[in-house]
C-alpha angles and dihedrals in degrees: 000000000000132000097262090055095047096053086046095054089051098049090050091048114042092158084070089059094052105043078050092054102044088036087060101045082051090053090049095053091048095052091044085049095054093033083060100048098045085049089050088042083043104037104023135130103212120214146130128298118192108211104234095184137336125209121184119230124213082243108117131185125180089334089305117116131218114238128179110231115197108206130173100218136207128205131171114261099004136091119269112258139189121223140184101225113200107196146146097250114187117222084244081077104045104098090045092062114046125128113289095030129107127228130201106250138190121204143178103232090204088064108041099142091053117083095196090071092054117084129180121228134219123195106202128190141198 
């Protein structure tokens, strides 16, 4: 194939252009997503989190809806801090984390401020 046909293909087919585009922005986000959870995994100080409050957004993936937890966090040898967490919670979840509780968290100490580099973690079991 040579150029001319290319660009010809392409003009003719602008639905090619666009599915390529969002197919690779989908690509991209999926990339940055792992790349974040292996370097908390990798890089993460684990400790506790008490939920404070949860509110559930309009926001749905999947089935799955977005809540805001609000969790004041502990981590050895840093200073307690309080976060917002957005996050897809599945209703699996829900009566572990209601307010009062504590969850298991994982955190990169070099990001405390940013929600998106705490994870909580579940431990279950069969």
């Amino acid at each position: 194939m040579d150029f001319e046909s290319v660009r010809t293909f392409l003009f003719d087919h602008p639905a090619v252009i666009i599915t390529a585009f969002f197919v690779g922005i989908l690509l991209i986000s999926g990339v940055v997503g792992l790349w974040r959870m292996f370097h908390i995994e990798r890089n993460g100080v684990t400790g506790t989190a008490v939920v404070k409050g949860i509110k559930q957004t309009a926001r749905v993936k999947h089935n799955v809806n977005q809540v805001i937890m609000t969790l004041d966090v502990t981590l050895p040898g840093y200073p307690p801090y309080t976060i917002e967490k957005y996050m897809f919670l599945p209703p699996l979840y829900y009566p572990r984390t209601q307010p009062g509780m504590t969850v298991q968290v994982i955190a990169d100490p070099k990001r405390l401020d940013n929600d998106k580099y705490l994870a909580l973690q579940f431990k279950d079991t069969v």
